[in-house]
C-alpha positions in Angstrom: 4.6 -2.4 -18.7 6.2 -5.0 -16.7 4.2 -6.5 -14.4 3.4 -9.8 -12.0 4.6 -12.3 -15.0 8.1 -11.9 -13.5 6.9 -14.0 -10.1 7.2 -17.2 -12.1 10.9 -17.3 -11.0 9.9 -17.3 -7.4 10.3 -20.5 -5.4 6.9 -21.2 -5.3 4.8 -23.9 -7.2 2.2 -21.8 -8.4 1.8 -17.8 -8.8 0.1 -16.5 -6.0 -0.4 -17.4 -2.6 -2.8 -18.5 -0.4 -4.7 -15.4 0.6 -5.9 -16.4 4.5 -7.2 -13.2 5.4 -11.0 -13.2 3.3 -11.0 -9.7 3.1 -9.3 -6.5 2.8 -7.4 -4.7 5.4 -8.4 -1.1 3.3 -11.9 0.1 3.5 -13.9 -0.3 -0.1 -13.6 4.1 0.0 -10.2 4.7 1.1 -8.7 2.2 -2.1 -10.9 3.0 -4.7 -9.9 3.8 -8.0 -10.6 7.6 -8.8 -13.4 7.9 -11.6 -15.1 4.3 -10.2 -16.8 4.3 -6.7 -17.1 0.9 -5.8 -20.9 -0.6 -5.2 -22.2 0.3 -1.8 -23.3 -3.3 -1.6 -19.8 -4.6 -1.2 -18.2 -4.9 2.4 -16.5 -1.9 3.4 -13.5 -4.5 3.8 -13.8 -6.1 0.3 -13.6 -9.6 0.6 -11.6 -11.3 -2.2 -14.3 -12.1 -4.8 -15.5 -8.6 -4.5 -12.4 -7.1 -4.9 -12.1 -9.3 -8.1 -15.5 -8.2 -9.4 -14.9 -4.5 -8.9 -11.7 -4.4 -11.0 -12.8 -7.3 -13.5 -15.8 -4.7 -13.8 -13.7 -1.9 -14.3 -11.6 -3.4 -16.8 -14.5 -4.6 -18.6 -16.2 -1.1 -19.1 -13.1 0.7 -20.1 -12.0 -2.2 -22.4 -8.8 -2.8 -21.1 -8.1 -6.7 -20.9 -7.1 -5.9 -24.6 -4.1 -4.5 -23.9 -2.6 -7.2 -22.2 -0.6 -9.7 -22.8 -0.7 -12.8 -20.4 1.2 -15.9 -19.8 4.2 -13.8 -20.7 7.5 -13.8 -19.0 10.0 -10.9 -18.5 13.5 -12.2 -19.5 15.7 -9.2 -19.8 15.4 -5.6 -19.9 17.9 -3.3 -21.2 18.9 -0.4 -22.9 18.9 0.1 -27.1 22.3 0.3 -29.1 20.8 4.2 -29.6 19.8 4.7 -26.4 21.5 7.6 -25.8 20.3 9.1 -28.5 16.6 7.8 -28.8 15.7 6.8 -25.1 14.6 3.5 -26.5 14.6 0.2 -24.3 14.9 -3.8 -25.6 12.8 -6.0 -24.5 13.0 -9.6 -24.5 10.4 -12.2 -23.6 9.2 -15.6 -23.2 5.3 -17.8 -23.9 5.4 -19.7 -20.4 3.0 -21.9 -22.6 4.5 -22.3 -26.0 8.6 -21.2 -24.7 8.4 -19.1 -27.5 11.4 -16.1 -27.0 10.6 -12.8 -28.6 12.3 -9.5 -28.7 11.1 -6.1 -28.9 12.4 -2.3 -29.0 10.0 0.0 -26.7 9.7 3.4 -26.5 9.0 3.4 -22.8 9.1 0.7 -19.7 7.0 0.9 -16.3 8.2 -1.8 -13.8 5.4 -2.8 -11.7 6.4 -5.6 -9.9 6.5 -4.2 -6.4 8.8 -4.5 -3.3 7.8 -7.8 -1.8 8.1 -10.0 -4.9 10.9 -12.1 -3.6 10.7 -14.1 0.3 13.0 -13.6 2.8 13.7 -16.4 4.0 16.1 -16.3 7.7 18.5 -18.6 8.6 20.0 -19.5 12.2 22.3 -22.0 13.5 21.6 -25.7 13.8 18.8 -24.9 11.3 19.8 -27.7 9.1 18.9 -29.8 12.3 15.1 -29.1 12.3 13.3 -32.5 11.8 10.2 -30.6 11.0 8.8 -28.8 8.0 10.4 -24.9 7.5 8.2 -22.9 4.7 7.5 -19.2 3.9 4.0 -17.8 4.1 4.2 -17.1 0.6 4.5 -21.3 -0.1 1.3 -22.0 2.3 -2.0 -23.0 0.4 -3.5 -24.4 2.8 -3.5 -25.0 6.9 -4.6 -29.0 6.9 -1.3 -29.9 7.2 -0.6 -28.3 10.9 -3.7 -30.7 12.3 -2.4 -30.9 16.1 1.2 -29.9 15.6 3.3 -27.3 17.1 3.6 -24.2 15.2 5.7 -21.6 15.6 5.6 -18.6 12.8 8.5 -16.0 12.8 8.0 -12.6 11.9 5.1 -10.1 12.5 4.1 -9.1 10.1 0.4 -9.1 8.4 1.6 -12.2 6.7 3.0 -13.5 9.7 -0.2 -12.6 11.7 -2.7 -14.0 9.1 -0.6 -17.8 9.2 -0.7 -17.5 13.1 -4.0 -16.6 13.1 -5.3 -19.6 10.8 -3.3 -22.0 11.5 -4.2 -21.8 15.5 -7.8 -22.9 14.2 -5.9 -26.5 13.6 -3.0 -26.6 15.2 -1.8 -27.8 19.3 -0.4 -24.5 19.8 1.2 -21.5 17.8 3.8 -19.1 18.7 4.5 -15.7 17.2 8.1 -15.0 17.4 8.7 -11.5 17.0 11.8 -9.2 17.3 10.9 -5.6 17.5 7.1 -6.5 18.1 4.3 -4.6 16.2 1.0 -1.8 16.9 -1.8 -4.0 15.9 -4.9 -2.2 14.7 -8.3 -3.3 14.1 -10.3 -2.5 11.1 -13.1 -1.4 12.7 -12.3 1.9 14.2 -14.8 4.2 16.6 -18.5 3.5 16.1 -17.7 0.9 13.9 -16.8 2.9 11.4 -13.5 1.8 9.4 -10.0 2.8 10.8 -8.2 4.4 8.3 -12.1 6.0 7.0 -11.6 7.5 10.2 -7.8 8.6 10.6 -6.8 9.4 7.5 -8.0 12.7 6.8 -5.9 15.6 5.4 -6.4 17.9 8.7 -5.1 14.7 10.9 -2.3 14.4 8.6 -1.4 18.0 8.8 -0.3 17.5 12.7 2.8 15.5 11.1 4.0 19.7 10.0 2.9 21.1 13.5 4.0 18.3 16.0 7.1 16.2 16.2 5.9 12.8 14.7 6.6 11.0 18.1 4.4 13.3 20.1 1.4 12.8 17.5 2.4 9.1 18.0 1.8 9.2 21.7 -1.6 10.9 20.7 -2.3 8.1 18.7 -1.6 5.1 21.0 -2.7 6.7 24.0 -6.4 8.2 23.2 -7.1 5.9 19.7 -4.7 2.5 20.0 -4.4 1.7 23.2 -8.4 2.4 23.9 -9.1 -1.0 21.1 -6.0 -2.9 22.1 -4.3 -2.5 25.2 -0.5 -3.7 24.2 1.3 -3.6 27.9 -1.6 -7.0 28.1 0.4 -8.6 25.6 4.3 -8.9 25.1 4.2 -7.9 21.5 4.7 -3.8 22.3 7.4 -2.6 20.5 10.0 0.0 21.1 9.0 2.0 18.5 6.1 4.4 18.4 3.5 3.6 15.9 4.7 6.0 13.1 7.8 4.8 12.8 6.8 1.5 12.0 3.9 0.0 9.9 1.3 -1.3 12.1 -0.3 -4.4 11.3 -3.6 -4.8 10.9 -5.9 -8.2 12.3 -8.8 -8.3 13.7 -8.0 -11.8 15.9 -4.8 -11.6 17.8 -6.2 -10.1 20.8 -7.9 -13.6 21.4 -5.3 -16.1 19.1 -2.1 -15.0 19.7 8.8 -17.6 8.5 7.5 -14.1 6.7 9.5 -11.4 5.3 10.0 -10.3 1.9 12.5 -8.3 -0.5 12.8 -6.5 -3.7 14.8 -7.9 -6.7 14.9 -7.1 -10.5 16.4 -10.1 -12.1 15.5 -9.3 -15.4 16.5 -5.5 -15.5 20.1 -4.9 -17.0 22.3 -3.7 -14.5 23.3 0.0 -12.9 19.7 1.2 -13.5 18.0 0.6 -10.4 20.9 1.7 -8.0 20.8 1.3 -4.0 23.8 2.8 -2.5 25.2 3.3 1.2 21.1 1.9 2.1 19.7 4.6 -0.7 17.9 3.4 -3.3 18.1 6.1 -5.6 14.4 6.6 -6.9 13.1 10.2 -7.5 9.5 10.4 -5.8 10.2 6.7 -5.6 9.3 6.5 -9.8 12.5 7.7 -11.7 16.0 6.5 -12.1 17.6 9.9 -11.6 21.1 9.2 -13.5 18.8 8.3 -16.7 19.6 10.8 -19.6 15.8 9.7 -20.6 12.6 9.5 -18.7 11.5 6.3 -20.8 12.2 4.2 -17.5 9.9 4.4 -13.9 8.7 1.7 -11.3 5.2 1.8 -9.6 4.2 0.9 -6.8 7.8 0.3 -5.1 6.8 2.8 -2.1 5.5 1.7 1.6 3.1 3.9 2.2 1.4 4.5 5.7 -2.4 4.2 4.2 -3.7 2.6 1.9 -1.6 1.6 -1.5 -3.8 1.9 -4.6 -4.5 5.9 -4.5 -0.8 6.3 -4.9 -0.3 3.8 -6.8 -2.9 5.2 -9.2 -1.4 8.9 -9.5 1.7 7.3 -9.8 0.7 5.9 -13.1 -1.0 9.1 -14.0 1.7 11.0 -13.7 4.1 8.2 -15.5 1.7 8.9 -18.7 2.0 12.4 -18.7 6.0 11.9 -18.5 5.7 9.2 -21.1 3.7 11.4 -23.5 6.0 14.2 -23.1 3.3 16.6 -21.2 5.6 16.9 -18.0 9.6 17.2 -17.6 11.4 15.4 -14.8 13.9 18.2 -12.8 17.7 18.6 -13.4 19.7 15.3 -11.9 20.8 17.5 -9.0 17.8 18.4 -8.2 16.5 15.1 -7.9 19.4 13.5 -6.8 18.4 17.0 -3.8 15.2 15.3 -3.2 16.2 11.4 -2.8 19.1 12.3 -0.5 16.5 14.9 2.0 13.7 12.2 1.7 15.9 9.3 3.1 17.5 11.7 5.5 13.9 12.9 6.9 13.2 8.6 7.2 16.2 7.9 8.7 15.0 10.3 11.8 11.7 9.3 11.9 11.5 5.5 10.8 12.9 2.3 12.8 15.8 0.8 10.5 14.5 -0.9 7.6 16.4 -1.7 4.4 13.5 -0.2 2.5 14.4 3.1 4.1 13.8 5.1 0.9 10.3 3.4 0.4 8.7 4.9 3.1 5.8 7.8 2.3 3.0 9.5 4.2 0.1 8.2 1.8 -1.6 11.5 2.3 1.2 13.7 1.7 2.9 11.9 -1.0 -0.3 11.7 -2.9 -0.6 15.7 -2.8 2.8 16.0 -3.8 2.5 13.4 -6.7 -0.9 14.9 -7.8 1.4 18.3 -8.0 3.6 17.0 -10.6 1.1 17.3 -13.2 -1.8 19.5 -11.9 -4.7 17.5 -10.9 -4.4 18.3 -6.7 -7.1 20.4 -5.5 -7.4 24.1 -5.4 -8.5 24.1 -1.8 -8.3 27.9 -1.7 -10.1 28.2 -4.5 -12.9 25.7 -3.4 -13.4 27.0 -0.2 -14.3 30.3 -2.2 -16.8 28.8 -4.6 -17.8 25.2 -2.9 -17.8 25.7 1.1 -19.2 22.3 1.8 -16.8 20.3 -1.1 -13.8 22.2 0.9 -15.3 21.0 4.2 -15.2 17.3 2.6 -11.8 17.6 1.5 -10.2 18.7 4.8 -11.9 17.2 7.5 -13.4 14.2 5.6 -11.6 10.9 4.8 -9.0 11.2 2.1 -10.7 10.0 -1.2 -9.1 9.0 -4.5 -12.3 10.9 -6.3 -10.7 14.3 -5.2 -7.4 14.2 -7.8 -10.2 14.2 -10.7 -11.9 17.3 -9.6 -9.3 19.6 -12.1 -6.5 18.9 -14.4 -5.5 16.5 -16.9 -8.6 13.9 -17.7 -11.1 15.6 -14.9 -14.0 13.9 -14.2 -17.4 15.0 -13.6 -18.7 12.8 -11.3 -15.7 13.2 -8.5 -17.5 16.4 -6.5 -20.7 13.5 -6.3 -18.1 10.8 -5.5 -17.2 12.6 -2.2 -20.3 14.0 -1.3 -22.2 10.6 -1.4 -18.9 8.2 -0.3 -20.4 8.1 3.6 -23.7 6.9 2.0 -21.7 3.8 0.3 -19.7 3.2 3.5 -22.4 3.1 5.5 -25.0 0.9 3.4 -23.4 -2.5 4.5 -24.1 -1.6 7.7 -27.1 -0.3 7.7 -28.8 -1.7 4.4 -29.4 1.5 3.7 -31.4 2.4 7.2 -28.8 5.2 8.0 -31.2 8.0 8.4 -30.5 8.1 12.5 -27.2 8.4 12.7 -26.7 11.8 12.9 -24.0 12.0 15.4 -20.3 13.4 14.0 -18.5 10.2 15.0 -15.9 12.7 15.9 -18.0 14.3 18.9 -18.6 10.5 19.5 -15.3 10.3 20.0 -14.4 13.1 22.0 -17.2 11.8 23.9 -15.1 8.7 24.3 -11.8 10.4 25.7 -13.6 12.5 28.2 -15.4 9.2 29.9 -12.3 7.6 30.2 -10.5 10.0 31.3 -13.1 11.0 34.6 -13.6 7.1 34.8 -10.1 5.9 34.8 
């Protein structure tokens, strides 16, 4: 699998950035990785270390850290002399601590680099002009070095948000310079309860089939967005409703008013990955379709709206079963079908983006993903045998735990994993004093929409 080692070519001095924000923007539930709750002591917005802890945990009790291979980078990637025949791929690379070169003939390759591994970096006129400092938000380590200057960050983006936000803590005065402005969303959501805890839930999801998406939008802003975060206050509304864009998520602009990144694989041989007329020809945003072998697949190259690591996860499920020969890919027209009606159902929807291809519905794509090789829920079947599971897995938040309840590599705990996930959201809050709150946050909320209404 080829994976982060690739970033060393980035123009950066080190390999990862300065993370400003100290915790997650998805809730500790809504991220989790399916057959490992995460402790109902951490913050429902991880912070960093957390986060580290949970997956260095992980990775410790399933024994993975064996089967990697660090300081390692990808040079080149490309098909076997018998390719054709065998499905085989070459792969060549490098010790960044010894510059040692080796070469290798794989059966399979994942690519899991992502879409943002390269900055975009804008240029305008008279730029070379600027007597002042011009970095990307992927360079900054620090904010010292803005002490009582004038700062003006471009783009808004979370990135762009989370420099604005922290370097206003230092600096004379910031600017956010935005073209198309952005919904911002806090993470705390009704009752304090997390946002996307809250909204994503397969039954809200389902209004996407019923309603037209901009109508559902206007639902949105008006009676949830607009309630936390009035936007005609500020001159960042955009044009766009809210799900036809990503939102961006801080918790500070409301009081503290160069990012952008793209996609490249420099190390992949070309034709493989192919983008063409805006397309980039991905089937279920996983498989090169013109392939003659599925021995080839990227994870994680997707925008979803909700949170990335459920996908992500079946994603990589569904690449082993491929892998191990369990599940066959569809005829190239068929995929070819799917690529082409996906883009042309984004095109409608979405604001332009050159990442047109990338965008999914987390809750939707994860069903269909999950479908590919059997583990999405029966719900018929469960609302039969397990009333109060089905009741979880409609109206309830839409958990990771659920795509182990059947199929390939099941697990027994999952059922338990949804019943008990409120009492793990809720214990940072309440240390475990949640006993009184037995109001459906939902009638709370109702409750909410009703008062406004007769007082406005």
């Amino acid at each position: 699998m080829v994976g982060h080692g690739v970033t060393e070519k980035m123009p950066t001095k080190e390999f990862h950035p300065l993370c400003l924000q100290p915790s997650l923007t998805t809730a500790k539930e809504m991220g989790a990785l399916s057959t490992y709750p995460p402790r109902k002591e951490f913050n429902n917005f991880m912070r960093h270390h957390e986060l580290l802890k949970y997956v260095s945990e992980f990775a410790a009790e399933r024994d993975l850290l064996r089967h990697f291979q660090f300081n390692t980078e990808v040079m080149q990637v490309k098909r076997s002399d018998d390719y054709e025949k065998s499905g085989k791929w070459v792969v060549t690379v490098r010790n960044t601590q010894t510059a040692k070169v080796t070469t290798d003939v794989y059966d399979g390759v994942i690519i899991g680099v992502g879409h943002i591994n390269r900055p975009k970096i804008p240029t305008y006129f008279g730029q070379n002009t600027f007597k002042g400092q011009i970095m990307h938000t992927h360079s900054l380590r620090g904010v010292q070095s803005f002490q009582n200057k004038t700062v003006i960050v471009v783009g808004m983006g979370c990135s762009g948000l989370d420099a604005a936000v922290e370097t206003s803590t230092v600096a004379k005065q910031v600017y956010l310079s935005t073209r198309s402005g952005a919904h911002v969303i806090n993470r705390v959501g009704p009752s304090g309860y997390p946002y996307d805890y809250t909204l994503l839930r397969f039954y809200l999801m389902a209004l996407l089939y019923i309603f037209p998406a901009t109508f559902v939008s206007w639902i949105f802003e008006t009676f949830y967005l607009d309630q936390l975060f009035n936007h005609k206050l500020y001159p960042v509304k955009p044009k766009h409703h809210i799900l036809q864009k990503d939102p961006v998520l801080n918790d500070h602009i409301s009081s503290k008013i160069l990012s952008g990144y793209t996609w490249k694989f420099p190390f992949l041989e070309e034709g493989i990955i192919v983008q063409e007329e805006g397309k980039i020809n991905l089937y279920k945003c996983m498989f090169p379709p013109h392939l003659p072998h599925a021995s080839l697949l990227v994870i994680g190259f997707l925008l979803p709206f909700g949170p990335g690591f459920p996908p992500g996860e079946l994603q990589c499920r569904w690449a082993a079963q491929v892998l191990a020969g369990n599940c066959k890919l569809p005829s190239q027209e068929v995929m070819f079908k799917d690529i082409k009606q996906r883009y042309e159902t984004n095109l409608k929807r979405y604001a332009p983006c050159d990442k047109m291809s990338l965008r999914v519905d987390m809750v939707p794509y994860c069903n269909d993903i999950a479908s590919q090789f059997g583990v999405k829920p029966n719900l018929l079947k469960i609302l039969l045998t397990d009333p109060m599971l089905f009741f979880k897995l409609v109206f309830g938040p839409f958990l990771s735990y659920q795509f182990r309840l059947q199929g390939p590599y099941a697990w027994d705990g999952a059922r338990d994993a949804i019943m008990t996930a409120e009492k793990r959201m809720l214990y940072p809050l309440t240390k475990g004093k949640s006993d009184g709150i037995d109001e459906n946050i939902y009638i709370n909320f109702i409750k909410r929409i009703v008062r406004f209404i007769f007082l406005w």
